[in-house]
C-alpha positions in Angstrom: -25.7 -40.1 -18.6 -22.5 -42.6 -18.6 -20.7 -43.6 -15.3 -18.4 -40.9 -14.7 -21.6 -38.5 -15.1 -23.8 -40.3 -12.3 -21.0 -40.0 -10.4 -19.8 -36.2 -10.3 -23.5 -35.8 -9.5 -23.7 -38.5 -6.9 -20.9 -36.4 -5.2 -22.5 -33.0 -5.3 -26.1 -34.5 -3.8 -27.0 -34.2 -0.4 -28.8 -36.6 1.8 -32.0 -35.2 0.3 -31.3 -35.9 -3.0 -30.6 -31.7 -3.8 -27.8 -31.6 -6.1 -25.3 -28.7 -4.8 -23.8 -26.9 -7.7 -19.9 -25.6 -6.3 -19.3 -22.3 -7.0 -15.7 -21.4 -7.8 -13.4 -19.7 -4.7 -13.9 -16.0 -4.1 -10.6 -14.7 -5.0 -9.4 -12.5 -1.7 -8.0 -9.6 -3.0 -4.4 -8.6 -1.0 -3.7 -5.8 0.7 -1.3 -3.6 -1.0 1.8 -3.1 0.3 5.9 -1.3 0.3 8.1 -3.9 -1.1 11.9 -4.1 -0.5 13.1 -1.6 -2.6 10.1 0.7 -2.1 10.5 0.5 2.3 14.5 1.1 1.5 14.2 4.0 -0.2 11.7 5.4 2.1 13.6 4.5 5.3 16.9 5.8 3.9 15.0 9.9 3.6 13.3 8.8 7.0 16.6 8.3 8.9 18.2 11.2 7.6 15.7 13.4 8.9 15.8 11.3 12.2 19.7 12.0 12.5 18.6 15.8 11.9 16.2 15.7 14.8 13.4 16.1 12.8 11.6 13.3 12.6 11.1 10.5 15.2 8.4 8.2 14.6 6.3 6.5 11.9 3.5 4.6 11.2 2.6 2.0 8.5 -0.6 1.1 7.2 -1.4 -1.5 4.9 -5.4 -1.6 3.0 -6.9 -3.2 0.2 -6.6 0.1 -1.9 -3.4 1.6 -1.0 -0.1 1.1 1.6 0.4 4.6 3.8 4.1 5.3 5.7 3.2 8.1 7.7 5.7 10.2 9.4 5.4 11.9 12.8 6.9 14.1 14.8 6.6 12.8 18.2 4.3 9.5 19.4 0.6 10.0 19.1 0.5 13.6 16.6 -0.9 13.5 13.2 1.3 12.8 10.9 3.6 15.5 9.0 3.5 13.6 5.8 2.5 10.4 4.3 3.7 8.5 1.0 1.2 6.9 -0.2 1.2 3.9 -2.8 -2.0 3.4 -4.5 -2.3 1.3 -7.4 -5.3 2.4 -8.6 -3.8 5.9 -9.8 -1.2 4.3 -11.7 -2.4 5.5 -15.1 -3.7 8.5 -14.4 -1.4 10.6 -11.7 0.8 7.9 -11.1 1.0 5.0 -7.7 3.1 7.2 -5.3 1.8 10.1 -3.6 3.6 12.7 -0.9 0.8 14.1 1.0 1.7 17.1 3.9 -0.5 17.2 7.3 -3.6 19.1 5.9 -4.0 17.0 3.3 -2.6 19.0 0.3 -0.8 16.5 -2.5 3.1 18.1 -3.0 3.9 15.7 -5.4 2.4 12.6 -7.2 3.9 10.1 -9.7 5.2 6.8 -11.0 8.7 6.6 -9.3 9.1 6.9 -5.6 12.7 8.0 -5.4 11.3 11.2 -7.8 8.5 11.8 -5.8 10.4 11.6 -2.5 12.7 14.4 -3.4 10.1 16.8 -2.3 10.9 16.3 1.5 14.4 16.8 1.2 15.0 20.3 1.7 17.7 22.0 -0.8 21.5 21.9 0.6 22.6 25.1 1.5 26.6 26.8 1.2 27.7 27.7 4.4 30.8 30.2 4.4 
C-alpha cells in the first residue's frame, strides 16, 4: 500500500478502526412536469373556453410518473378533462393523453397541439 493508499483509507475509518466504504449518491428522480411551450398551448384552449363560459378553473399536478392539468367546471368538482403527460407511454401510445371525467382516453399521442384538438368543438356556419 503506498501513501496515497493509507490515506484514502485513513479518511473512510472511523474512530474504531471500521473502514466505511461510500456508496455513490442516490440519483432523485424529478417530477415530471409542462414546460413552456407545452403550459402555452394548453392555456391558450383553456382560455378560450373560459371566454365561452365554459370552463372556469384548473388544477395542476406534478408526480414522478406523469404531470396532470385538469380542468373544472366550477371550484371543488371533478374534473371535466385532464391532459396528461406521461413519459413512460412515449413509445408505445405516445406522452400526451386527453382523458374525459369517467376516465375514458379521447385521444392519446406524441404531439400535444394534435391531441388537444379533441376539446375544441367543430366551428359551426351561422346564417
Amino acid at each position: 500500500m503506498d501513501a496515497a493508499d493509507q490515506k484514502a483509507s485513513a479518511d473512510h475509518r472511523t474512530a474504531g478502526g471500521a473502514l466505511v466504504i461510500p456508496l455513490a449518491p442516490r440519483k432523485v428522480a424529478e417530477d415530471v412536469r409542462f414546460d413552456r411551450r407545452e403550459l402555452s398551448e394548453i392555456l391558450n384552449v383553456y382560455g378560450r373556453h373560459v371566454a365561452t363560459g365554459e370552463w372556469r378553473d384548473y388544477a395542476i399536478d406534478f408526480g414522478r410518473d406523469r404531470a396532470v392539468f385538469s380542468i373544472l367546471r366550477h371550484t371543488g368538482e371533478t374534473p371535466l378533462y385532464r391532459i396528461e403527460k406521461d413519459p413512460k407511454r412515449a413509445a408505445k401510445q405516445g406522452v400526451y393523453a386527453v382523458i374525459a371525467q369517467g376516465g375514458r382516453v379521447l385521444k392519446r399521442g406524441p404531439d400535444l397541439a394534435r391531441v388537444m384538438k379533441v376539446l375544441d368543438k367543430p366551428t359551426r356556419v351561422v346564417g
